[in-house]
C-alpha positions in Angstrom: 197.4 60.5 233.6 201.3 60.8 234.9 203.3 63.8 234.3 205.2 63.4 230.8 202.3 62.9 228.4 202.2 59.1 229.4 198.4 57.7 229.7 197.7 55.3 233.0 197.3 52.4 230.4 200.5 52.6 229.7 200.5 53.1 226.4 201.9 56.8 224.6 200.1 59.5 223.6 200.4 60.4 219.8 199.7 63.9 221.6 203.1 64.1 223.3 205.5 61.4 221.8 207.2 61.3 218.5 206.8 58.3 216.4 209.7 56.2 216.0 210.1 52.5 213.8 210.3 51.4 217.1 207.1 53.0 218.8 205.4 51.9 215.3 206.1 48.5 215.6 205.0 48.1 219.1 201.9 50.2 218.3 201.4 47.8 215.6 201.3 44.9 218.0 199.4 46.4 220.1 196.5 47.2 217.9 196.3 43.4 216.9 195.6 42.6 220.5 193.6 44.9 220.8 191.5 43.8 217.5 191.7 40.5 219.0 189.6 41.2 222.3 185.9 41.3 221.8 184.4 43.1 224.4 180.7 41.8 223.8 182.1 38.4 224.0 183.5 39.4 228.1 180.6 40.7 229.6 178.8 38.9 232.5 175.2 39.9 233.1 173.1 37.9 235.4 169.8 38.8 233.5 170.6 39.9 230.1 167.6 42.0 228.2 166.6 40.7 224.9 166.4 42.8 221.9 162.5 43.2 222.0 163.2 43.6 225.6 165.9 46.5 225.2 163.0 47.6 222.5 160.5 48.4 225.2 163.1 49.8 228.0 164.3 52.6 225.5 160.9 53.6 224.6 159.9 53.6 227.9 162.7 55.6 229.1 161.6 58.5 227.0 158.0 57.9 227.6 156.9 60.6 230.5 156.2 64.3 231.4 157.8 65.2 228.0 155.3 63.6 225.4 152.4 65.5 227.6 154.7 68.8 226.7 155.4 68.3 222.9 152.3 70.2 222.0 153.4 73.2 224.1 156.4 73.0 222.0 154.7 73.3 218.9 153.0 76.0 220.2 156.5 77.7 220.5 158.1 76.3 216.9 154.6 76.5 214.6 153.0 73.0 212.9 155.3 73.7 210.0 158.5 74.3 211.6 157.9 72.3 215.2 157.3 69.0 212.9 160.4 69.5 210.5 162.6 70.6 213.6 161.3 67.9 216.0 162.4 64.9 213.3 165.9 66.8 212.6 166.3 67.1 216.5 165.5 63.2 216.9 167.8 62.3 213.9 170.3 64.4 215.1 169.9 62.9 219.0 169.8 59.4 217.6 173.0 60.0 215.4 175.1 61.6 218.7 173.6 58.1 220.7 175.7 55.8 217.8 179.0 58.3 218.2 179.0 57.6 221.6 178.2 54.0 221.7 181.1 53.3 219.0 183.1 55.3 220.4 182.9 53.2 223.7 182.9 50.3 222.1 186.5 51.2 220.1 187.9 52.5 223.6 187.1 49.0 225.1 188.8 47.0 222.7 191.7 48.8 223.3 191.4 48.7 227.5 190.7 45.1 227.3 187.5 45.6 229.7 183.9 44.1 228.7 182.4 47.6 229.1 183.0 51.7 229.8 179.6 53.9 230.7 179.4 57.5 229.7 181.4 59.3 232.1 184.3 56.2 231.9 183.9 57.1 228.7 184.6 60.2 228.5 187.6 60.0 230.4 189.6 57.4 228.3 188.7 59.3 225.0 190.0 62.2 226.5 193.0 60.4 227.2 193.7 59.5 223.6 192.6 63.0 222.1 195.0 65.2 220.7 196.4 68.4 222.2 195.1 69.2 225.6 192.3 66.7 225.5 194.4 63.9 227.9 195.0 67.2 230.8 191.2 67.4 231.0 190.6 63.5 231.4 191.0 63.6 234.9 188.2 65.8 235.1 185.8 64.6 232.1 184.0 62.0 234.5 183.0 64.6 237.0 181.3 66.7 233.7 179.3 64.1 232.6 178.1 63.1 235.9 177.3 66.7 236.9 175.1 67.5 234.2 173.6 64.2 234.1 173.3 64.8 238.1 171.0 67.5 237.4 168.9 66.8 234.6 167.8 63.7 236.8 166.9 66.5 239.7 165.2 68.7 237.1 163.4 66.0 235.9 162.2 65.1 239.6 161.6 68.8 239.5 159.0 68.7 236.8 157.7 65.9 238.1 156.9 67.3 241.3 155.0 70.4 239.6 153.2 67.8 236.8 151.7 65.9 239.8 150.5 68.6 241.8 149.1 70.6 238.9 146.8 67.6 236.9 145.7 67.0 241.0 144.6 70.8 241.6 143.1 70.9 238.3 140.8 67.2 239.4 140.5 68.8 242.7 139.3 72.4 241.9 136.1 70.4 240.5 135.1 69.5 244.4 135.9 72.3 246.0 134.7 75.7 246.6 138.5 77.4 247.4 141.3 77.8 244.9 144.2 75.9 246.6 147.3 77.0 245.7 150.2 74.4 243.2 152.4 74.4 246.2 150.1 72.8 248.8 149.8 70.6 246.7 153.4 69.4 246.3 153.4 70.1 250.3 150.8 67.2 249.9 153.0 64.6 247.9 156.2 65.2 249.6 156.3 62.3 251.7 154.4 60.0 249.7 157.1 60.6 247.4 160.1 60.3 249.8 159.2 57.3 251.2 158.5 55.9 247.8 162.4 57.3 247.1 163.7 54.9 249.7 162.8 51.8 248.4 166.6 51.0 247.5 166.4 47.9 245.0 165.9 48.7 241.5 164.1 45.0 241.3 161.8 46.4 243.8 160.7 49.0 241.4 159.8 46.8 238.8 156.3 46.4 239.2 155.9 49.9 239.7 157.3 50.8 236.3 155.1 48.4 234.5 152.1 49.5 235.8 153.2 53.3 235.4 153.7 52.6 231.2 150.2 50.4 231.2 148.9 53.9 233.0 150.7 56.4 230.3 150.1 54.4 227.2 146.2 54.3 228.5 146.2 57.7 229.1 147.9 59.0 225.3 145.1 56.9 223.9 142.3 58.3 226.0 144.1 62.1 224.9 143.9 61.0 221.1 140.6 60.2 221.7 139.5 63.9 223.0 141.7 65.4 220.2 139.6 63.6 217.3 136.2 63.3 219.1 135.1 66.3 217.6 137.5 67.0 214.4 140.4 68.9 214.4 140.1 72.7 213.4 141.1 74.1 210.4 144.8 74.2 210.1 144.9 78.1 208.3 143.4 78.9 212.2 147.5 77.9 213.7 150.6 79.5 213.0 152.8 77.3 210.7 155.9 79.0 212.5 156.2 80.5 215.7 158.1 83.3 216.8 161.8 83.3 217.1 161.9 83.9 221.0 159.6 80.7 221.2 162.4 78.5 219.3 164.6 78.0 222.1 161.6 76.9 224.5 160.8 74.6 221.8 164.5 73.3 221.5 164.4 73.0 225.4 161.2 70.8 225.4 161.8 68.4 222.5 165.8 67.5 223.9 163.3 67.2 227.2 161.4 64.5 225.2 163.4 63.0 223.2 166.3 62.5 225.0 167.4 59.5 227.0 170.9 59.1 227.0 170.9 58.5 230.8 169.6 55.0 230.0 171.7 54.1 226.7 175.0 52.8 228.2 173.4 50.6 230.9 171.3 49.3 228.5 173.0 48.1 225.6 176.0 47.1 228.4 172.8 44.9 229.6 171.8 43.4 226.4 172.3 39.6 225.5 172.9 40.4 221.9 175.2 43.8 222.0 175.8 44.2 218.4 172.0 44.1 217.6 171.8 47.6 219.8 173.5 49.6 216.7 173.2 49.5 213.0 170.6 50.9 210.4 168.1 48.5 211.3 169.3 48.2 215.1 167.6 48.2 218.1 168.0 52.2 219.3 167.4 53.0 215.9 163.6 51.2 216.1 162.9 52.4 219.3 163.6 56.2 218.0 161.7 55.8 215.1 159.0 54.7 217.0 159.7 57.5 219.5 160.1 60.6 216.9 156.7 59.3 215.3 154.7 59.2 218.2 156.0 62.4 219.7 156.1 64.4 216.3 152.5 63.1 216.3 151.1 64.1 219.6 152.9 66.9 219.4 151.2 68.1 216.1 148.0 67.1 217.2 147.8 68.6 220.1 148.6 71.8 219.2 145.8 71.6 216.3 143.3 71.1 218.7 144.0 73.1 221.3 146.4 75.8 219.5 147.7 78.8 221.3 145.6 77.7 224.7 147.9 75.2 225.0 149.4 74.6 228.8 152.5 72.6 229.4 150.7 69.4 229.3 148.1 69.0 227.7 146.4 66.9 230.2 145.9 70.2 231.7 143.8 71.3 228.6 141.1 68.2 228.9 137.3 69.6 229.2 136.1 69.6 232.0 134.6 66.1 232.3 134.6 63.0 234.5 137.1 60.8 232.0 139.0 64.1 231.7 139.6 63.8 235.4 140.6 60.0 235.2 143.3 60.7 232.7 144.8 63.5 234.8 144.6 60.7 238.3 145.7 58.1 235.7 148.8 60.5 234.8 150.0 61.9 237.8 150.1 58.4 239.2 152.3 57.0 236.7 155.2 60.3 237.0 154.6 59.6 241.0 155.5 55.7 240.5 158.3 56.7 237.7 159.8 59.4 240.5 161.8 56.7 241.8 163.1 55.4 238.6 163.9 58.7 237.7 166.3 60.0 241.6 168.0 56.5 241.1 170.3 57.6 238.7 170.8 60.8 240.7 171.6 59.3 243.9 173.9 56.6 242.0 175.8 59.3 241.0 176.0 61.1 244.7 176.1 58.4 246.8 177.8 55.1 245.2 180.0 57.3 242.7 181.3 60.1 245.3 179.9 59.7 249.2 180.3 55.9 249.5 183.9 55.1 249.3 184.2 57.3 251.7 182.2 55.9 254.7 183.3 53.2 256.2 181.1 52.5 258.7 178.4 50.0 257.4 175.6 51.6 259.9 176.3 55.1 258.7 176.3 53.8 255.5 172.7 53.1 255.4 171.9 55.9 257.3 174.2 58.1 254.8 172.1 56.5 251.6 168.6 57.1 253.6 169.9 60.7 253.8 170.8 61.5 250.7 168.1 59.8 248.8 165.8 62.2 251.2 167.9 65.1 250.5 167.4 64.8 246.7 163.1 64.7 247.0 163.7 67.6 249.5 166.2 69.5 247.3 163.7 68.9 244.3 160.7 69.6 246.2 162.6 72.9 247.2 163.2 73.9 243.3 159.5 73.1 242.3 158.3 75.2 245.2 160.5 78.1 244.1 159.5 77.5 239.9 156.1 76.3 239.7 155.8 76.6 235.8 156.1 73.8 234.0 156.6 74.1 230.7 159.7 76.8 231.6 161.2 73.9 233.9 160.8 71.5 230.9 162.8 74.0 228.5 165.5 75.0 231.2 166.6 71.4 231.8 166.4 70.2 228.3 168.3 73.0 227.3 170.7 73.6 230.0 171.7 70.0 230.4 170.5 67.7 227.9 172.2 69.8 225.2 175.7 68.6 226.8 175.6 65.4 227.3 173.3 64.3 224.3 174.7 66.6 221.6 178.1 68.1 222.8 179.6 65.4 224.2 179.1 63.1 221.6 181.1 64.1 219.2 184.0 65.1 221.2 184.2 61.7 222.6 184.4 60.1 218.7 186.6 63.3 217.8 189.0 62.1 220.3 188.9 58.3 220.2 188.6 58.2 216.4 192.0 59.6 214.0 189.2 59.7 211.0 187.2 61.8 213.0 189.5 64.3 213.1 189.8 64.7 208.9 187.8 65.8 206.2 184.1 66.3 206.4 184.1 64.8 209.7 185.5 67.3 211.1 183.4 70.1 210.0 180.0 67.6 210.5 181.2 67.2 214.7 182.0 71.2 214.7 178.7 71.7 213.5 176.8 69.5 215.5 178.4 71.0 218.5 178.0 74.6 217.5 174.2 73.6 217.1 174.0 71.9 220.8 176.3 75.0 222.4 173.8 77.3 220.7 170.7 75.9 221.3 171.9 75.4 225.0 173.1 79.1 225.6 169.6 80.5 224.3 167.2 78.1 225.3 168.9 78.0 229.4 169.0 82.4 228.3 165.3 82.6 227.6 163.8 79.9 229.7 165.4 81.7 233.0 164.3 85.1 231.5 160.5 83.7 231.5 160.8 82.4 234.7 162.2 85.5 236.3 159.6 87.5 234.5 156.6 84.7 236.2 158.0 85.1 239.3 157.7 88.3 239.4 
């Protein structure tokens, strides 16, 4: 942005600069060149996904430590209120997804680029926004990428204490002494960092397929525990929970839901770009088939097990031998998804900020080597220091997924869009972002509470 209220494009900002005939005409001219680039029409992908393809990769990306949590989260919200709140939660998420992804898709066409991710985004929406919106742009990269940044650690975090906990709980059946969560992480450590330096996504391929054969296997052999001997009688649950349990329960579900990490790469990757949005899109399939199976599990879970609940329930399985093969078969897929899941964190570190700055090619490898360790040792370090689970879950969903999967959203279409700024619009983006700020302030409030309070 130069001094003078003049954006880098080159183009004025309605922010700063008075209309003229003669700024309306050129504006004019420039909004049919702009309606004349298609930015779908630009893009270059080597190996473009499919539809069905993008399909799978969406519901994989939520698919995780977070459908295991959903019925702790009822446990928090109540059948009643956890299964009406879990579908608004979902529509809301999925509604924020198609503000941002028009939103980049609009900003594009008028940069004359095939495609923008989130935090490129952000920055040239703030640039066309109104009143101090385009003194922020400069910034609005670094915002998304730090709260991105660390709900990709947090997760790592969680997935750290979900592998060490299902392990002591298989252990604990063949041996006569307690051992502690923590020797157990102690345990996976380097497993897991030397898994971490494998450096080519491609690489990781087969590792991710056999981790959702290993998590689809295991839901179904959870299912079959929950109906194996009926579920009790629902008047035995609470239909609502209490109201210090809600923001746990908002906390867990953004946790779950929520996988806005993946969204711009993906439909950026797709053969068939305009298939991504609409009614009967792509994103809008995969979250109905996401909001139905976690709703489900969710519900069901916390039927069966009720206010015994843990923070997965893999960790409420009797004590059997096919009990103990779905906890192996669980913590095995989050330790092959680790990878998946400290690549987007150490894109952000190392290629976005570190990088550019090293010139030397031997130090760079060294450099990536040593941040990609840092980040398992920084998130080892965390799930040492909070080994609860379902308190990590609710902390990161709250504290970051909140922002950039609610917040953000509609301040990006607020600024890129004139018609979001009139009418019911307006009052529709103000509430969605009251609802994220609020649900962000008390779930990060009462998650760190409950954590201070098991610590001590």
């Amino acid at each position: 942005m130069e001094s003078g209220g003049k954006m880098e494009s080159g183009l004025d900002n309605p922010a700063f600069v008075q209309d003229s005939p003669k700024n309306e005409r050129r504006k004019s001219k420039e909004s049919l060149a702009s309606a004349d680039y298609e930015p779908y029409s630009q893009r270059v992908v080597a190996l473009p996904t499919s539809n069905l393809e993008t399909l799978l990769h969406l519901v994989k990306g939520s698919m995780g430590s977070g459908i295991l949590a959903m019925p702790n989260a009822f446990k928090n919200a109540g059948y009643a209120f956890g299964f009406v709140a879990t579908i608004a939660i979902g529509v809301i998420c999925t509604y924020t997804v198609h503000l941002l992804v028009e939103s980049s898709y609009a900003l594009c066409k008028r940069r004359k680029v095939p495609s923008l991710d989130y935090p490129e985004t952000m920055i040239e929406a703030m640039k066309e926004g109104p009143g101090f919106m385009p003194k922020i742009a400069p910034y609005a990269g670094y915002i998304v990428n730090f709260f991105i940044f660390w709900f990709q650690v947090g997760t790592c975090c969680v997935y750290f204490v979900f592998i060490s906990s299902n392990l002591q709980l298989v252990l604990n059946n063949y041996t006569t002494d307690v051992i502690d969560v923590r020797l157990y992480m102690c345990m996976i450590l380097l497993p897991i960092m030397l898994l971490n330096c494998v450096r080519q996504l491609k690489y990781l391929a087969p590792f991710s397929g056999l981790s959702n054969i290993l998590i689809v296997s295991g839901v179904g052999i959870i299912l079959y525990f929950i109906f194996r001997d009926g579920l009790p009688d629902i008047g035995e649950r609470n239909w609502i929970g209490e109201a210090r349990g809600i923001p746990l329960f908002f906390g867990t579900v953004l946790f779950a839901l929520e996988c806005i990490g993946v969204i711009m790469p993906l439909e950026n990757n797709m053969k068939s770009p305009k298939n991504f949005g609409g009614a009967t899109g792509v994103f809008n399939q995969a979250m109905t088939i996401i909001i139905f199976l976690y709703t489900g599990l969710g519900l069901l879970g916390y039927l069966e097990y009720g206010e015994k609940i843990l923070g997965s329930i893999t960790l409420n399985l009797p004590e059997e031998v096919l009990s103990q093969v779905v906890q192996i078969m669980m913590a095995l897929a989050i330790f092959l998804t680790y990878p998946l899941q400290c690549y987007v964190a150490v894109d952000i570190l190392w290629t976005t900020y570190i990088s550019p700055k090293v010139d030397n090619k031997k130090y760079r490898l060294f450099g990536e080597y040593g941040v990609r360790c840092g980040i398992v040792l920084l998130t080892f370090g965390l799930a040492v220091a909070i080994p609860n689970l379902e308190l990590f879950i609710s902390l990161v969903g709250a504290l970051s997924l909140s922002v950039v999967g609610i917040i953000l959203p509609p301040i990006i279409a607020f600024a890129t869009f004139k018609h979001q700024r009139r009418g019911w619009r307006v009052f529709k983006n103000i509430a969605i972002v009251i609802f994220g700020i609020l649900g962000m302030i008390t779930g990060t409030y009462v998650s760190i509470v409950d954590i201070i309070e098991s610590l001590f």
